[in-house]
C-alpha atoms as a printed R data frame, in Angstrom:
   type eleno elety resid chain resno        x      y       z
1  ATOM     1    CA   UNK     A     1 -107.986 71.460 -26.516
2  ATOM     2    CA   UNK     A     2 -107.563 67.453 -27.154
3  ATOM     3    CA   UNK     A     3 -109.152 67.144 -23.636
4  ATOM     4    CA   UNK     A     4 -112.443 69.244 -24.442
5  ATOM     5    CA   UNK     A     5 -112.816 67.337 -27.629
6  ATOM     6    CA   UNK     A     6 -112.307 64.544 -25.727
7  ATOM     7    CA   UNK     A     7 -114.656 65.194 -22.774
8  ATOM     8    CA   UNK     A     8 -117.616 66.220 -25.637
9  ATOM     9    CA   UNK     A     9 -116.848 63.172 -27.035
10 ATOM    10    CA   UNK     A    10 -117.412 60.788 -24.215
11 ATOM    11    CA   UNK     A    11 -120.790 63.191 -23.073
12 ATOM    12    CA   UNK     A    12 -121.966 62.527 -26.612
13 ATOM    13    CA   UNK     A    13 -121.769 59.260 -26.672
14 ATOM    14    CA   UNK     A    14 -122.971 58.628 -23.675
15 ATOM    15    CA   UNK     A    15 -126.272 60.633 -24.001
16 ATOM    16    CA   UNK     A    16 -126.582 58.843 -27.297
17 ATOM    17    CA   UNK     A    17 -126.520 55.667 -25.409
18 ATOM    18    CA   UNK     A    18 -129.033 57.102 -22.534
19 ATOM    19    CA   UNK     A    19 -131.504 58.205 -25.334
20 ATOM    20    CA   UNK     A    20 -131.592 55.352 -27.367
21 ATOM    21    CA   UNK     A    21 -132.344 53.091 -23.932
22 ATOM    22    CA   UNK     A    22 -135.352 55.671 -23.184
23 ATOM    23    CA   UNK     A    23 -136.813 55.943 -26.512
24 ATOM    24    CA   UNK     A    24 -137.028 51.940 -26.906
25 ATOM    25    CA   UNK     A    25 -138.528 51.247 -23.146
26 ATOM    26    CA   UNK     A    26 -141.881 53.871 -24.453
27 ATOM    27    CA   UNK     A    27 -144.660 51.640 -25.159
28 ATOM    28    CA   UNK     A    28 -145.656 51.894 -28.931
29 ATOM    29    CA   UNK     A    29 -148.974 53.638 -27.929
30 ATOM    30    CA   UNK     A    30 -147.176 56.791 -26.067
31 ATOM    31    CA   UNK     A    31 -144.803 57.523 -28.846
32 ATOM    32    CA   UNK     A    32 -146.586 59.675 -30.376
33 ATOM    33    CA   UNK     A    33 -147.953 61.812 -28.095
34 ATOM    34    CA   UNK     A    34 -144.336 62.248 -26.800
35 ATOM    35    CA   UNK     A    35 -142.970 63.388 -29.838
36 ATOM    36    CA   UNK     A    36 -145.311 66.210 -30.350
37 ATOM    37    CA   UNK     A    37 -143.605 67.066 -26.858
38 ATOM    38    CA   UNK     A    38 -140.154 66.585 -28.081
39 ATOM    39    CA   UNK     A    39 -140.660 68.800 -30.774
40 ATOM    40    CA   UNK     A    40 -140.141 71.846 -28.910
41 ATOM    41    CA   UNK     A    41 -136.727 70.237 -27.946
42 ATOM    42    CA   UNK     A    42 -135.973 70.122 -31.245
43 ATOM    43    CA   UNK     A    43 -136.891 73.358 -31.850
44 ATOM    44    CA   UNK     A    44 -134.169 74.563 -29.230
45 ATOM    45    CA   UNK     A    45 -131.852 72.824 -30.522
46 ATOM    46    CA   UNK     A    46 -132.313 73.870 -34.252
47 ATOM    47    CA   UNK     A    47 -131.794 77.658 -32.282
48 ATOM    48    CA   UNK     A    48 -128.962 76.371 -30.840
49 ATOM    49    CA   UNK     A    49 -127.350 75.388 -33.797
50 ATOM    50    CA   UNK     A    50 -128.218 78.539 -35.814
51 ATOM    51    CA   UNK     A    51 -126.384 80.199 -33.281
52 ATOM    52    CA   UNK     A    52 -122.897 77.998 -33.262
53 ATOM    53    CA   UNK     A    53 -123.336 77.902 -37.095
54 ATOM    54    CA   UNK     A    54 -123.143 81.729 -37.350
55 ATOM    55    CA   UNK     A    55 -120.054 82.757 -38.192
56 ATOM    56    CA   UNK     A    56 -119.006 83.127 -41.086
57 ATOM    57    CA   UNK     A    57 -115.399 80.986 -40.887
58 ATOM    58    CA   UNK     A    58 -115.439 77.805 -41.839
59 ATOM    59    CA   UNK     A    59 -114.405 75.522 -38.950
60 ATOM    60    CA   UNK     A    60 -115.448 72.161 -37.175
61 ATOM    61    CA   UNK     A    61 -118.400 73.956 -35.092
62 ATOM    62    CA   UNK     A    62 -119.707 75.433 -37.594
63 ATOM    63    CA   UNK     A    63 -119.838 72.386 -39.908
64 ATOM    64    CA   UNK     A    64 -121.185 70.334 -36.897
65 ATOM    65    CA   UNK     A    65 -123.559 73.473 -36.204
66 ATOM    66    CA   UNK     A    66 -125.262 73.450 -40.068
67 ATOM    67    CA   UNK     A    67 -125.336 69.354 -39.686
68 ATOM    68    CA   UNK     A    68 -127.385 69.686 -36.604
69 ATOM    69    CA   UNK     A    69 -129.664 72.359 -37.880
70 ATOM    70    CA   UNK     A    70 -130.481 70.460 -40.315
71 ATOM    71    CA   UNK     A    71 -130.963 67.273 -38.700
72 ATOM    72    CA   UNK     A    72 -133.345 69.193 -36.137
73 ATOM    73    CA   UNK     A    73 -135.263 70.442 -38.490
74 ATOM    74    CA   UNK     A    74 -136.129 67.063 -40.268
75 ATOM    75    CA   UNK     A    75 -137.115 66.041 -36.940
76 ATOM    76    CA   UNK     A    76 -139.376 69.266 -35.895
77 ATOM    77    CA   UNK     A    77 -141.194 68.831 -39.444
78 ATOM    78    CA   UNK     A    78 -141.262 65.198 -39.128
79 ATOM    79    CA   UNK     A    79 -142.639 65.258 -35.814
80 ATOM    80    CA   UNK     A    80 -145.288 67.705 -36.728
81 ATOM    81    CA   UNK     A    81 -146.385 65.492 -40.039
82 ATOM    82    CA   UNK     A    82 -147.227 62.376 -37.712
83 ATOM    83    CA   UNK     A    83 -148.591 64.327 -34.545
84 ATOM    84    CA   UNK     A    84 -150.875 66.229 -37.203
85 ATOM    85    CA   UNK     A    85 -151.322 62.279 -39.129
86 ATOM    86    CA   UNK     A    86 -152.243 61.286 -35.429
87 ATOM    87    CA   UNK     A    87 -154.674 64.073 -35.006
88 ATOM    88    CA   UNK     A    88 -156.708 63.008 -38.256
89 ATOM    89    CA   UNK     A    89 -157.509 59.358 -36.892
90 ATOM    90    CA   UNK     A    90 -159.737 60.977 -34.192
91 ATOM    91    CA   UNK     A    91 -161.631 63.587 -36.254
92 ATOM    92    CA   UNK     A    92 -164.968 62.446 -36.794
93 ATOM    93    CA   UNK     A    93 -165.978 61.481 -40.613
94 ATOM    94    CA   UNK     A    94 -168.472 62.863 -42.528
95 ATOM    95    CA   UNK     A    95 -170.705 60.212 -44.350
């Protein structure tokens, strides 16, 4: 069992490592476009999560589960409040 935490472990931390490289090489002006993509990536996750937070013991996954529904859904409505912000800046207004 030490050796699957383990193994998780070093994959988290590596993709951690890979993301934040990604995210900062995007030029300021494609960031938001992307995110209304990555939204939907979020949104599988926050399923994800539902489903490893399911049972009803209390244990490690589960705790990890809720923490990452929640954190997936800040960044779904998030996403959606500055995509929608973005929108707005190219509506045409009225005099």
């Amino acid at each position: 069992m030490a050796a699957g935490l383990l193994t998780g472990l070093v994959v988290f931390v590596l993709a951690s490592f890979v993301g934040f490289e990604v995210i900062n090489k995007v030029p300021p002006t494609l960031h938001t476009p992307l995110m209304s993509g990555a939204n939907a990536i979020s949104g599988i996750a926050v399923v994800g999560a539902l489903l490893i937070a399911g049972p009803k013991d209390w244990s490690v996954t589960v705790i990890l589960g809720l923490v990452a529904v929640i954190l997936a859904t800040v960044n779904v409505v998030g996403g959606f409040m500055v995509t929608d912000r973005m929108l707005e800046m190219f509506k045409k207004k009225e005099a």
